[in-house]
BAFI-3210 file (N, C-alpha, C; in Angstrom, 3 decimals, decimal comma, padded with zeros to 6 digits):
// residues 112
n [1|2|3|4|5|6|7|8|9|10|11|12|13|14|15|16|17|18|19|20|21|22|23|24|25|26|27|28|29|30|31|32|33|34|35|36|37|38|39|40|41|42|43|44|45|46|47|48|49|50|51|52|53|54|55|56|57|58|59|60|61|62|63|64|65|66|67|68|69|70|71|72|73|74|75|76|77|78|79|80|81|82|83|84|85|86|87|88|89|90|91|92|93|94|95|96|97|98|99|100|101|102|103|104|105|106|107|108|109|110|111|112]
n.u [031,562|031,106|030,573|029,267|026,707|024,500|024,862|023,450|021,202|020,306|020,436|018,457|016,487|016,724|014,449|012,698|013,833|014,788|012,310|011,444|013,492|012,979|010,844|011,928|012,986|011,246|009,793|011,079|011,267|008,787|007,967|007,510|005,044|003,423|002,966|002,217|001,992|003,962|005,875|004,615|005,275|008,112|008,863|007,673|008,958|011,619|011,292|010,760|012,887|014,646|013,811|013,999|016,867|017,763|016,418|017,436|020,251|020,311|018,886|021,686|023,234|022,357|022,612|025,241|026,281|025,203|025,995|028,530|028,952|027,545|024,814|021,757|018,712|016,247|016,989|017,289|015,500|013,644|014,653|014,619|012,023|011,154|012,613|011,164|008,834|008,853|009,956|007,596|006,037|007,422|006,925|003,997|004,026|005,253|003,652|001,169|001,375|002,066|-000,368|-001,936|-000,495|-001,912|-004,063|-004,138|-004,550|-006,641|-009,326|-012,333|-015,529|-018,510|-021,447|-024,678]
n.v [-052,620|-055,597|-058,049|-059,566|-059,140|-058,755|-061,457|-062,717|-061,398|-062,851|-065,180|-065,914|-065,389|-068,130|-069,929|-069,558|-068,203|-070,952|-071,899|-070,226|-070,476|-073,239|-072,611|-071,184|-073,888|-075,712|-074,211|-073,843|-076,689|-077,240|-075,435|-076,428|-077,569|-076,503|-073,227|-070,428|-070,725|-071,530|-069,314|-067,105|-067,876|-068,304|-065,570|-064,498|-065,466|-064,733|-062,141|-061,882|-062,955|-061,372|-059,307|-060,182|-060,471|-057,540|-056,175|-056,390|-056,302|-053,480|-052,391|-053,557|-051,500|-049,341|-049,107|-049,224|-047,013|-045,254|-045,342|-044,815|-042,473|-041,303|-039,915|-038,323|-039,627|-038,744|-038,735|-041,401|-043,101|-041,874|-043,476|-045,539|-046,638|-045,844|-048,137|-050,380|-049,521|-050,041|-052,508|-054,119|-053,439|-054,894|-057,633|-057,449|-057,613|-059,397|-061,495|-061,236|-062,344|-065,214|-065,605|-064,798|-067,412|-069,559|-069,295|-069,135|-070,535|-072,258|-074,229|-073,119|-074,003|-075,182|-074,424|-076,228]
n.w [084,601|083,108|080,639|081,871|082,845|080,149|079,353|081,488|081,240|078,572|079,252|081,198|078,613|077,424|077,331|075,857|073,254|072,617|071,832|069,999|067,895|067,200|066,116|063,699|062,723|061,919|060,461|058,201|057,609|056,739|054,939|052,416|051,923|053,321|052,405|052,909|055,868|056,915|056,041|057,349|059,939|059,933|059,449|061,829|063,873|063,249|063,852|066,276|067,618|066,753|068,644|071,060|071,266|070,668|072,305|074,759|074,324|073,698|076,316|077,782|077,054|077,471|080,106|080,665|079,312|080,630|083,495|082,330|081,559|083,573|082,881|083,507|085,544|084,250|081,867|081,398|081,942|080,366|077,771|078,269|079,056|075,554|074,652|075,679|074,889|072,224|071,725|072,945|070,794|069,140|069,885|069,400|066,946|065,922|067,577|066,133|063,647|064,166|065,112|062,696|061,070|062,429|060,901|058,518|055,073|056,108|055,576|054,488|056,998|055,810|056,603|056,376]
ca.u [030,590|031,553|029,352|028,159|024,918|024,298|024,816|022,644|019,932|020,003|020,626|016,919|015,366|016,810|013,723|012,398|014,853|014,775|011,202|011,746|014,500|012,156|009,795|012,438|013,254|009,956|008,704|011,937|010,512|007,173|007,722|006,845|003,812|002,312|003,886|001,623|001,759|005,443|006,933|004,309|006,050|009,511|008,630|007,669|010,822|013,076|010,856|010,339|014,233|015,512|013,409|014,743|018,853|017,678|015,969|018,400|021,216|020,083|019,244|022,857|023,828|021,918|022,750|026,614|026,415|024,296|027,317|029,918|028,687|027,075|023,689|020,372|017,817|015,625|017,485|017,886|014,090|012,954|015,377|014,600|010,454|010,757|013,175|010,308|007,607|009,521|009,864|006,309|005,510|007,932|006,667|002,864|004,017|005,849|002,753|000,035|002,218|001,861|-001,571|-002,373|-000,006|-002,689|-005,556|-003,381|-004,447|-007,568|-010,483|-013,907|-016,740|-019,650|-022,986|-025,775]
ca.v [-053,665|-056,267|-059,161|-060,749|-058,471|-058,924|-062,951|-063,380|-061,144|-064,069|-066,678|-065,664|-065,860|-069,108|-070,875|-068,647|-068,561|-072,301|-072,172|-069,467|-071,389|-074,972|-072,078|-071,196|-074,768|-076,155|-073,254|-074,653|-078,301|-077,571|-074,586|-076,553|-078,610|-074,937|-072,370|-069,212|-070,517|-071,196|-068,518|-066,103|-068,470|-067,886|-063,489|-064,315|-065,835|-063,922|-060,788|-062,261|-063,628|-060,093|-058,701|-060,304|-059,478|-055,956|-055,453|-057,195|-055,394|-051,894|-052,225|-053,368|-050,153|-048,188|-049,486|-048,903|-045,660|-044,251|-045,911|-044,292|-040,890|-039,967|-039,351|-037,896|-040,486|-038,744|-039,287|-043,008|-043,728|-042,072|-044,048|-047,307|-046,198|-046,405|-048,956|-050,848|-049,493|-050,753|-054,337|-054,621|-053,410|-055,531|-058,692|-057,566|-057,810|-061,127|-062,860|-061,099|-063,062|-065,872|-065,923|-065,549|-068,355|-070,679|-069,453|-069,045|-071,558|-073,369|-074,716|-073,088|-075,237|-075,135|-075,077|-076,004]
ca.w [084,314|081,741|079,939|082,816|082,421|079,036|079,452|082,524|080,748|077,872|079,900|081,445|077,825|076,666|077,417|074,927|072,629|071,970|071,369|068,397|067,491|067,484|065,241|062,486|061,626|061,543|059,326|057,070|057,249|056,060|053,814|050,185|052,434|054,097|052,436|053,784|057,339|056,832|055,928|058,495|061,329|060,066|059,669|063,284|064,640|063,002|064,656|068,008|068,072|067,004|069,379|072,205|071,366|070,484|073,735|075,630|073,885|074,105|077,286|078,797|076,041|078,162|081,857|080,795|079,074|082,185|084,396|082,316|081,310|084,829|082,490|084,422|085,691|083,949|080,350|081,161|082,790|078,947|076,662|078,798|078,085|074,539|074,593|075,697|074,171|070,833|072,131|073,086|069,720|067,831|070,187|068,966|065,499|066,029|067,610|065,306|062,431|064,621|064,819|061,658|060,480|062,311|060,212|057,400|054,313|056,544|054,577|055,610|057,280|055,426|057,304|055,095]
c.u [031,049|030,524|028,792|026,286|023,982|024,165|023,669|021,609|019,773|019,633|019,186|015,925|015,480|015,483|012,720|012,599|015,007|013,657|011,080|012,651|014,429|011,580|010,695|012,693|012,174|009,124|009,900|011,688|009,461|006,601|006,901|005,413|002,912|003,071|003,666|002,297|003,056|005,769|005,900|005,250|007,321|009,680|008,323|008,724|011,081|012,670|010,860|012,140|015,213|014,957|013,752|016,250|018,773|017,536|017,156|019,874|021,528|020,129|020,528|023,805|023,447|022,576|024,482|026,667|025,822|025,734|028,015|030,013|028,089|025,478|022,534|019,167|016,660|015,416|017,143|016,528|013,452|013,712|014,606|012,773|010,662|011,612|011,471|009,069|008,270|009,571|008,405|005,786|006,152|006,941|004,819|002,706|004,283|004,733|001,516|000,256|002,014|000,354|-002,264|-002,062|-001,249|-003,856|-005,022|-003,693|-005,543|-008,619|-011,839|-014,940|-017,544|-020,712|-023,870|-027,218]
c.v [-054,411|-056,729|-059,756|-060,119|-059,014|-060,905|-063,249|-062,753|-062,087|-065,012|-066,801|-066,003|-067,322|-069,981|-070,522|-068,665|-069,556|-072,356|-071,397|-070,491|-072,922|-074,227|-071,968|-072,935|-075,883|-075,229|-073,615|-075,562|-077,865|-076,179|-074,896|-077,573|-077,237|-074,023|-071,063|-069,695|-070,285|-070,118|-066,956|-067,053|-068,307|-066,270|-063,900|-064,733|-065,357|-062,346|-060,831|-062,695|-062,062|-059,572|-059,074|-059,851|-058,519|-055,443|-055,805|-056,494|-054,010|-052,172|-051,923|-051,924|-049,153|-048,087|-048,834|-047,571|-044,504|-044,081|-044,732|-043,159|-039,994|-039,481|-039,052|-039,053|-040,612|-038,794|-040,936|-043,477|-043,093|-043,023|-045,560|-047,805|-046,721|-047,600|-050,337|-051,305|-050,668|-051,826|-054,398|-054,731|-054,356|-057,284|-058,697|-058,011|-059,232|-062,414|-062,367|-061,923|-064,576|-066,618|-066,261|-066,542|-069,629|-070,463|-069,513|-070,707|-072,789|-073,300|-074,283|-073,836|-074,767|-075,521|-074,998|-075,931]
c.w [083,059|081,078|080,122|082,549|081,548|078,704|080,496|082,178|079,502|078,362|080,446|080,290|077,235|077,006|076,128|073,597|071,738|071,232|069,654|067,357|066,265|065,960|064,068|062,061|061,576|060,225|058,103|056,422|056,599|055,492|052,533|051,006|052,545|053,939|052,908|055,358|057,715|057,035|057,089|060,072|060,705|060,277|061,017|064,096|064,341|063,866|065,937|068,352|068,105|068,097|070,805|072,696|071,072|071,669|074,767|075,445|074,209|075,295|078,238|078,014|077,147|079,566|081,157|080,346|080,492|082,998|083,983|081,999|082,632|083,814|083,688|084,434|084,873|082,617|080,334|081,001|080,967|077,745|077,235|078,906|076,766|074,108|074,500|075,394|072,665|070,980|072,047|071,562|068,263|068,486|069,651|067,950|065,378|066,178|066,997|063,992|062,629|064,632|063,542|060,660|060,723|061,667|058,772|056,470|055,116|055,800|055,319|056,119|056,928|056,320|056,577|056,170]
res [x|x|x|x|x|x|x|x|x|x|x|x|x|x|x|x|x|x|x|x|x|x|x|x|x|x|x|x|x|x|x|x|x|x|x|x|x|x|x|x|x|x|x|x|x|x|x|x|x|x|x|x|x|x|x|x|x|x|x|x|x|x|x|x|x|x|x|x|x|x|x|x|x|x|x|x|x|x|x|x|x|x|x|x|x|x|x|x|x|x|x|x|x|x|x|x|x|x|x|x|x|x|x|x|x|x|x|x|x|x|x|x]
***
């Protein structure tokens, strides 16, 4: 197995990808304007962007080591579990960062 894997599992998130991408250099632009919301939308790209070439990484780590060691289904089916779990939990972190970038620095409405 070569790099085709590992490319055509990217090549799937670039829609993705860009959008993080769009998120780090917007949270650049309008760092010294919104600097809370900023810099929680750049901690979220950089979490949500690793979190895609981590998962994406490990994974084809895993698919080839299985391949080339002959490992037990039942080694691979738990590594490729918390593999997962760990993504989900880095992508929770990514868009809880997210979220609170849009409340981040808003002015309360007074009801009198």
């Amino acid at each position: 197995m070569n790099g085709s894997v590992l490319i055509q599992q990217l090549a799937y998130s670039v829609p993705v990808i860009i959008v993080y991408l769009l998120g780090l250099v917007l949270a650049v632009i309008f760092i010294k304007k919104y600097p809370v919301p900023a810099i929680l939308t750049l901690l979220a790209a950089i979490i949500l962007l690793g979190n895609i070439f981590g998962v994406t990484f490990a994974q084809t780590y895993l698919i080839r080591a299985r391949l080339g060691s002959g490992g037990s289904m039942a080694s691979y089916s738990t590594m490729s579990s918390m593999i997962s779990i760990i993504g989900s939990l880095m992508r929770a972190v990514g868009s809880a960062l997210l979220l609170a970038a849009v409340f981040a620095g808003r002015k309360s409405l007074t009801i009198a």
